[in-house]
Phi, psi and omega in degrees: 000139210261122174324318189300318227270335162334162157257131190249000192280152185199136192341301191246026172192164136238204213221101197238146150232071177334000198186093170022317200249348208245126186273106172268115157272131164246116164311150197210072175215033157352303200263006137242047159078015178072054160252158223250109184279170172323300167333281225286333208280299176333299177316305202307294176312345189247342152315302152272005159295328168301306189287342188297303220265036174215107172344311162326294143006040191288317211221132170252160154217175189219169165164171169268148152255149219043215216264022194208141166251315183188142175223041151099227176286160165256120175278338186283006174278347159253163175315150170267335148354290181291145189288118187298003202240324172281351181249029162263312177328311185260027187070359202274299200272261272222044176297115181240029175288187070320120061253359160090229229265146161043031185030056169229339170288007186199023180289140162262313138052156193250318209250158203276155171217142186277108162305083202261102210226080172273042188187184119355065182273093167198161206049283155261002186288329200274309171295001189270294181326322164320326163258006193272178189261342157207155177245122181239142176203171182270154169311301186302337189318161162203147202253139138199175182231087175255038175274350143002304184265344188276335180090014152258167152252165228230122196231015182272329186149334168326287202300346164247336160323284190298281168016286165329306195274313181224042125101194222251302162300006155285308200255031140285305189291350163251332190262318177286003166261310195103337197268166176296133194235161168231135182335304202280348153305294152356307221245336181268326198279336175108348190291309191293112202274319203189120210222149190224190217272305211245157168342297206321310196303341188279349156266309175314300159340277173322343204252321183292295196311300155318330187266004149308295168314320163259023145282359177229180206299160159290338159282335171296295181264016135299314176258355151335294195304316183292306179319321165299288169341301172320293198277323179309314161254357169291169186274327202241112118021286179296306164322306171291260189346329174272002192238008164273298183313312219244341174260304172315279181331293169333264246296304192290311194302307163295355203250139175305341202280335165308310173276327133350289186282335173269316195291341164300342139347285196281337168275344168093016175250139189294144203265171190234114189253169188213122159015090163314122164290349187254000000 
């Protein structure tokens, strides 16, 4: 069954396709900053588990509605009573399960999903973001990782991840301080893919870029995306390159989109790609 076809209505986001191949979630709990309940995460996750296993389906993007993209777990859905270190127990604050807040801090997922980060972006909004496969924000956007002041750290995945991505004293100078950052540090720093001046622009930006993106085969950018992947998180260079090469690389090299893309080549014409099958 086809995503669309699902009943999509849901509390706290919905669910758009700007564009035939391309799926959009947005949050839409503004007056608490998009922050995100269990209920609300769950739905989210399985949103992309849908889009992952439905063919039609090439590209995600994510955003907010208002002055926020997310700011992370809603803690206020529980007693103020209960002890935060027992419902860390059960999962409640700090699920450091995979695919983690909204199935996005610790997704592995086949297919790329775009961050469109038109706000107020921290804490698990940040570890969502962290993982995502490109990041577009607005200039005014701000960043932080403030569980620092709170006396936790942020455990979803963020923390090797971010290591990774803007090294190692950078991503000290955010999670031990805590403090608010602005897009365009980011955006010098490398997380940030790409930046543009007002909200507004953040998204129209995200749906061209996917649809960029869905001019070229569907196959390509599943294993594209794993090869990236692939090298962004193994320990050995060779490793990654030998499980892109000798398992993936076959796979893509058999799918019609292969052959499909040289003869169009040779004939000098744009190729007519068709639904990845991997």
């Amino acid at each position: 069954m086809s995503l669309r076809s699902r009943p999509l209505q849901f509390q706290h986001f919905y669910v758009s396709f700007p564009h035939e191949k391309i799926v959009q979630v947005t949050l839409n709990r503004p007056e608490k900053l998009n922050s995100i309940n269990k209920a609300t995460s769950g739905e989210i996750q399985q949103i992309w588990e849908l889009f992952d296993q439905d063919e039609s389906l090439w590209v995600g993007i994510i955003t907010g509605v208002g002055r926020a993209f997310c700011t992370g777990a809603d803690l206020q859905e529980y007693k103020p009573s209960t002890e935060w270190n027992e419902m860390n127990k059960i999962g409640m604050i700090n699920d450091m399960s995979a695919p983690g807040l909204a199935g996005l801090p610790r997704r592995a997922g086949k297919k790329p999903i775009i961050a469109a980060v038109n706000g107020i972006c921290m804490g698990g909004g940040f570890e969502m973001v962290a993982n995502c496969d490109l990041v577009i924000a607005c200039s005014s956007a701000i960043f932080s990782l403030p569980e620092v002041k709170r006396g936790i750290v942020p455990v979803a995945g963020c923390l090797p991840r971010l290591t990774r991505t803007l090294g190692l004293q950078r991503t000290t100078d955010l999670v031990l301080t805590g403090r608010n950052v602005r897009a365009k540090e980011l955006h010098d720093w490398g997380l940030v893919s790409r930046l543009v001046e007002s909200a507004a622009e953040v998204v129209p930006l995200s749906i061209q870029v996917a649809q960029d993106m869905c001019r070229n085969s569907p196959d390509a950018l599943i294993v594209g995306r794993l090869g990236i992947r692939q090298s962004w998180e193994t320990g050995s260079v060779e490793e990654a390159v030998s499980t892109l090469a000798d398992r993936w690389y076959p796979r893509l090299m058999a799918g019609p989109n292969f052959s499909e893309g040289i003869q169009a080549f040779v004939e000098k014409r744009s190729p007519d790609w068709i639904d990845s099958k991997l």
